[in-house]
N, C-alpha and C positions, 0 to 999 in steps of 0.2 A: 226234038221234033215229036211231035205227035199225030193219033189219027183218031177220028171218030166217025164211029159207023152206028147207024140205026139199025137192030133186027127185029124181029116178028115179036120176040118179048124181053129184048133186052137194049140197052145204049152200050157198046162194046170202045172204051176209050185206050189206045195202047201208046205207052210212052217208052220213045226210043232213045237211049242214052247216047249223049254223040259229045265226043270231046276233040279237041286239036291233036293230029296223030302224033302215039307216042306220048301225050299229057298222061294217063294214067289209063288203067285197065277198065275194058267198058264193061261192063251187067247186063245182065241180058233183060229184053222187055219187060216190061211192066204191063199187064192187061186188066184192066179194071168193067169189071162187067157189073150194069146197072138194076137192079127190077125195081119192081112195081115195091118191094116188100124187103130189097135187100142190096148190096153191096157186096162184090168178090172182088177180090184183089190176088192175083195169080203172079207166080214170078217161076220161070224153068229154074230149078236146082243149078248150081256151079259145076257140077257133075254131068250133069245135062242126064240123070236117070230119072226125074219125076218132076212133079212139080206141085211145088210151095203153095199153097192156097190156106187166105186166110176170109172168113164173112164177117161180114158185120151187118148187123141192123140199122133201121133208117135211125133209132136213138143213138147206138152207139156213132152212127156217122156223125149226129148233130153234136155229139158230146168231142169228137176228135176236133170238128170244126172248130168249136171252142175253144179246145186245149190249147189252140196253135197260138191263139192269141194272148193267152192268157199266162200271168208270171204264174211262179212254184205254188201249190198248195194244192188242199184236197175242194173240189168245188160239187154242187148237184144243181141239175139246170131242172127252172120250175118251168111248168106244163104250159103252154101257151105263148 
């Protein structure tokens, strides 16, 4: 499951891990927060003392996109 909210400067996307009860051990949300100029990707700690926060740029997002689809090697995406 998931949810998407629009706020004043950001798209707030949170995914919620859901399995058959008893299939295996759930994680905690996933909250991917959008800007103008960036990508956050936040995850609570297992400890539930902090929380994981990782950025990325609108490049490196395009560059993950890529990745996902693409076999093993080293690649660089041209401009345009």
């Amino acid at each position: 499951m998931f949810t998407i909210e629009h706020e004043f400067d950001a798209t707030v996307i949170t995914l919620v891990d859901e399995a058959e009860p008893g299939a295996r051990p759930l994680h905690e949300d996933v909250v991917i927060l959008s800007f103008d100029d960036r990508v956050v990707v936040e995850q609570m700690e297992p400890q539930g003392d902090g929380v994981a926060r990782v950025t990325l740029s609108l490049r490196q997002l395009d560059e993950l996109r890529a990745a996902l689809n693409l076999p093993e090697g080293n690649y660089r995406l041209t401009p345009g």
